[in-house]
Every structure is written in C-alpha cells, then in structure tokens.
VOGU-3710 file (C-alpha; in Angstrom, 3 decimals, decimal comma):
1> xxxxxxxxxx> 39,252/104,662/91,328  35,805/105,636/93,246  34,377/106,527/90,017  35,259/102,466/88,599  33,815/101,594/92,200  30,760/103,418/91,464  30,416/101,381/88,053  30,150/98,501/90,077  33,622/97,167/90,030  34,923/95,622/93,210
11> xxxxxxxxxx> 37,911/96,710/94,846  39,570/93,603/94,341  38,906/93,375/90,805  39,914/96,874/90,306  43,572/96,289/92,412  43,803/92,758/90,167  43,412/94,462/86,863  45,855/97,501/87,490  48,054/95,142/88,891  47,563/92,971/85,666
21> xxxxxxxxxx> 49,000/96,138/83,402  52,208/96,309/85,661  52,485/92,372/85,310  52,618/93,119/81,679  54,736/95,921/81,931  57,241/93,907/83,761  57,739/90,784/81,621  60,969/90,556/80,253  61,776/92,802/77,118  64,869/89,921/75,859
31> xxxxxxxxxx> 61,540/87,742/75,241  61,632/89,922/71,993  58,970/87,847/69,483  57,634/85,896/72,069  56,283/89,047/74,107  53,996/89,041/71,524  53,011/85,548/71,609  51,960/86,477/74,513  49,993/89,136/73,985  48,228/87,460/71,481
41> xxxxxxxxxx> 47,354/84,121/73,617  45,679/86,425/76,187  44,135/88,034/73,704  42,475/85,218/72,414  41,567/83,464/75,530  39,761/87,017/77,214  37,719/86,495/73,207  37,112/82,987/72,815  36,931/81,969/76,594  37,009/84,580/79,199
51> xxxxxxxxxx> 34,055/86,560/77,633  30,194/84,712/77,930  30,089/83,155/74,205  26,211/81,773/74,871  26,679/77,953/74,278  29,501/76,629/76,044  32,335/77,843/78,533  35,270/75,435/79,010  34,687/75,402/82,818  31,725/73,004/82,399
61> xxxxxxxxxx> 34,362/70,477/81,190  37,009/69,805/83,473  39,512/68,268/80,528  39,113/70,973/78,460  39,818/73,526/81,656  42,815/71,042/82,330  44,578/71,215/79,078  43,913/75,224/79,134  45,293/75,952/82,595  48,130/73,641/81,570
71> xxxxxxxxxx> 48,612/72,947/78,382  50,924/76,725/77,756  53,556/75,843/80,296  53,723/71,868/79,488  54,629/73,886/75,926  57,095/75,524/77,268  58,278/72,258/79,185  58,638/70,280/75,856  60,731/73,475/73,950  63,306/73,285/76,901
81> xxxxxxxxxx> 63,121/69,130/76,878  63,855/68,838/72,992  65,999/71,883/72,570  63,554/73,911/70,733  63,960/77,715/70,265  63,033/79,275/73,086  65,749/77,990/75,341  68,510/79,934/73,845  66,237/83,228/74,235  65,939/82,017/77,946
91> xxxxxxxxxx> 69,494/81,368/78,745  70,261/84,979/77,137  67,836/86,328/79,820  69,519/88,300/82,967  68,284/86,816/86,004  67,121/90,280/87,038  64,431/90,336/84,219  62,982/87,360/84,842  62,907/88,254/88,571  61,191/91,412/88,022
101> xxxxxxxxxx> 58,564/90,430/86,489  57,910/87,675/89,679  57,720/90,800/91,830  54,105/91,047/89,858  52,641/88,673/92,164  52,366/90,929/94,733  48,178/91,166/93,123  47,912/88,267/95,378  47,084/90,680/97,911  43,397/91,015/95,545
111> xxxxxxxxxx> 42,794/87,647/97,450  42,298/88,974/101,017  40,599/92,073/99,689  38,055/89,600/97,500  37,554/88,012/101,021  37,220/90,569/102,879  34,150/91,094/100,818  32,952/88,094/100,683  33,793/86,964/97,257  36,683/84,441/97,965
121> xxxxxxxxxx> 36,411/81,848/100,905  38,792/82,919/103,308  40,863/79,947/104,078  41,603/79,517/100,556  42,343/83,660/99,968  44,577/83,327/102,705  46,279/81,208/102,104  46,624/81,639/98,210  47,462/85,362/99,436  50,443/84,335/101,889
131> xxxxxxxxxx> 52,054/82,410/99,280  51,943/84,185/96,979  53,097/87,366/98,734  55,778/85,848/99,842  56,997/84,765/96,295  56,472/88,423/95,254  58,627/89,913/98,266  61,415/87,575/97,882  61,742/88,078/94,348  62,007/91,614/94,998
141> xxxxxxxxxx> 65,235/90,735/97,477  66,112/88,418/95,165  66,512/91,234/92,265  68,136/93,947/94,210  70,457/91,026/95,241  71,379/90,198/91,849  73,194/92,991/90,639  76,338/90,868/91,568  74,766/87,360/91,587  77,566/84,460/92,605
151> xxxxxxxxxx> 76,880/81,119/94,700  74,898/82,259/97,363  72,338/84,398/94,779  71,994/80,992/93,279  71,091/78,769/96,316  68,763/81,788/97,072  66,831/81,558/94,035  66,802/77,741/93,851  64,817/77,756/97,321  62,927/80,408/96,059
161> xxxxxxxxxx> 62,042/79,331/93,317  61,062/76,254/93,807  58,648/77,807/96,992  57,304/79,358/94,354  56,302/76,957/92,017  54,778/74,909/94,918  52,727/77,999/95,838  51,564/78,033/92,467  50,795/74,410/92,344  48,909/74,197/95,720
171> xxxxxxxxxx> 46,495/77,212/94,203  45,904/74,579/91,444  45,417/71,551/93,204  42,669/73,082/95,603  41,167/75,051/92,009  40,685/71,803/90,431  39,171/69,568/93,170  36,648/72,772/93,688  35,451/71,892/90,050  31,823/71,256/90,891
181> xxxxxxxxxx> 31,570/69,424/87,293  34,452/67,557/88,460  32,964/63,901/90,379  35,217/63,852/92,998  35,811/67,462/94,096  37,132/67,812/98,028  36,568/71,806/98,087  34,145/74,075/98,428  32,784/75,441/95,090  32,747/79,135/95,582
191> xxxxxxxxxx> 36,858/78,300/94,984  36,217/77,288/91,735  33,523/79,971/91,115  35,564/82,676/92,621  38,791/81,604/90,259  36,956/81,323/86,776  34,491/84,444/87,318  36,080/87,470/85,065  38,951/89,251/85,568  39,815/86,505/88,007
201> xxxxxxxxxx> 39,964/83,802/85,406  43,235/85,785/83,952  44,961/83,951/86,889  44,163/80,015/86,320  44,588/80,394/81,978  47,172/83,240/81,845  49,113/84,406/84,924  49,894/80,870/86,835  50,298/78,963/83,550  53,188/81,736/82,710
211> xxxxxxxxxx> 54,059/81,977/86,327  54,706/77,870/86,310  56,837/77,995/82,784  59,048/81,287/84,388  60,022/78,930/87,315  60,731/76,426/84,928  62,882/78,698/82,879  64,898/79,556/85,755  65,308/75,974/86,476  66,411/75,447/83,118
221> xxxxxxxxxx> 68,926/78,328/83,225  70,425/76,986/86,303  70,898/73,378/84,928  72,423/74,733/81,732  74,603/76,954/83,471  75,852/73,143/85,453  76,406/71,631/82,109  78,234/74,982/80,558  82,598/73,059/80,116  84,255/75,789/82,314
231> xxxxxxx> 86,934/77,474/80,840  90,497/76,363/80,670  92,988/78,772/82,983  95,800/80,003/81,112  98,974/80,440/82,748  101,567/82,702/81,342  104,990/83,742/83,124
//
C-alpha cells in the first residue's frame, strides 16, 4: 500500500479500487451469463469513456452522461416490466446473494477519506458517506438475518431497501445539478469534478447504475413472490 502511495495514488483511490475487486468478487454467482455482461460493460466504459480518448469525454454533454449513468438500470427496468429473461434468473436468486454483494458499499467510506484530503467537498462526502454506510451495514444484518428469512426479514429489507435506493438517488440528484456544462446547476462543481475524475467515475457509470437495478431486483422479487397462487392445503385423515 505505501509503495502505490508513493506512485502517487491517493489513499482514497487506493481503498476505492481494492474495495472495487471485493465488489466484484461479491456479485452474485446465480447471475451465471450475465456476470459476464457485466464484466464486459465495465470493460468497455473504463476503454471508450473512463480513459482520456483526446477529442471528446461524455461529461461535456450532460445527455449523453444522463443516458450513461442511467440508461443500464432503466435496461434492467424494461426486462422486469415486459417479462424479458432476466427476471426468472432474478427470482432464482437467494436473497442472501444479492445482499452480499450490497455489503460492497461499505467503499463509501473512500468519501470521507477523499475529504479529508481535500478532494471531495465535505458536505457532499458526508453525507454521500453516511448513506451509504448505512446501506452497507444493514445489508450485512440483513444477510446474517436471512438464513431463515420469514415476514419480519421481509419488512426489513423492504425499508431497507428502499433507504437504499434513495441514498443512491440523492448522490445522483446533487451529481447532476453539479454538472458545470449543465445551465442550471445548484452545486458546487468540484462534486461533479470529484465524481467523474478516474477511478471515481466507476461509481456514477458502473457501481450506482448496478446498485439502482439490484434494489430494483429485490423489489421485483418481492412483488412476484405477492403474485406467486399459494398452495392448496391437503387434508388427509
């Protein structure tokens, strides 16, 4: 680790990164082919997007940076809408899985380091931070809780899950009206700067696009286990 420091990489970048490889680590295995759709769409955004290409970058457009911070999980939305094929892999999906991999967003705590440093504004680090901690300690609970999961596991993860979107979403809201290319922005630029400088940019077109479409899966496992015709109870004497 001091020898990275000594390269000139930041703490905070360091702890994000590492805790980038466990995030990977940790996403569900029942995914099976789409793991490596995964894989692949980072892939390609750290080449086409993440990396300085010379004559464009799609934060100077705030569509463009719309559609790619958003456009994977609204994907997602539409499979689950019109009953495409990733549903069934998601309702096949132990709660646990999904769960563990949520415990990954315990890198929040890069935010306060990155502020402590001066890199991040500090309201917005904190608060980014908090959140997200939060998420990532409660999906911990939730996980060693769901060995045996029954009604109150399920009101559990509704509340916290739907936290946790909102945590996601308020990172978002204060990321895009930072956009200094953006007419009306209401925040402070080094947000925007801070969130789309490299390895940091992983988080607004990879980690909280997939963060958004796992709360949505669990959202959609919950509603599908409503609408799953309960079994008739036999009675024999």
């Amino acid at each position: 680790m001091e020898a990275l420091i000594e390269w000139g990489l930041p703490p905070h970048k360091l702890v994000f990164i590492l805790s980038s490889v466990v995030a990977f680590a940790w996403l569900p295995a029942g995914l099976g082919k789409w793991l490596w759709g995964l894989i692949v769409w980072f892939v390609v955004l750290n080449v086409v997007f993440l990396l300085p290409v010379g004559f464009w970058t799609p934060q100077e457009n705030p569509w463009i940076f719309l559609l790619l911070c958003h456009g994977f999980w609204l994907a997602i939305l539409a499979d689950f809408i019109f009953k495409g094929k990733l549903g069934p892999v998601i309702q096949a999906l132990p709660y646990r899985q999904i769960l563990l991999f949520e415990v990954s967003r315990l890198m929040a705590f890069h935010f306060l380091l990155a502020a402590r440093s001066g890199d991040a504004p500090l309201e917005f680090a904190v608060e980014a931070a908090l959140g997200e901690i939060l998420t990532g300690t409660c999906a911990l609970v939730l996980y060693t809780l769901g060995k045996n999961p029954g009604v109150g596991f399920r009101m559990g993860l509704l509340v916290w899950n739907t936290y946790g979107l909102s945590s996601l979403v308020a990172i978002y809201f204060k990321l895009h009206f930072s956009n200094p290319f953006l007419e009306r922005a209401r925040f402070t630029r080094e947000i925007f700067q801070f969130m789309t400088e490299s390895p940091e940019a992983w988080m607004p077109f990879f980690w909280m696009p997939l963060g958004i479409a796992i709360h949505l899966s669990i959202y959609y496992k919950l509603v599908q286990e409503r609408l799953k015709p309960e079994q008739p109870v036999s009675i024999s004497f």
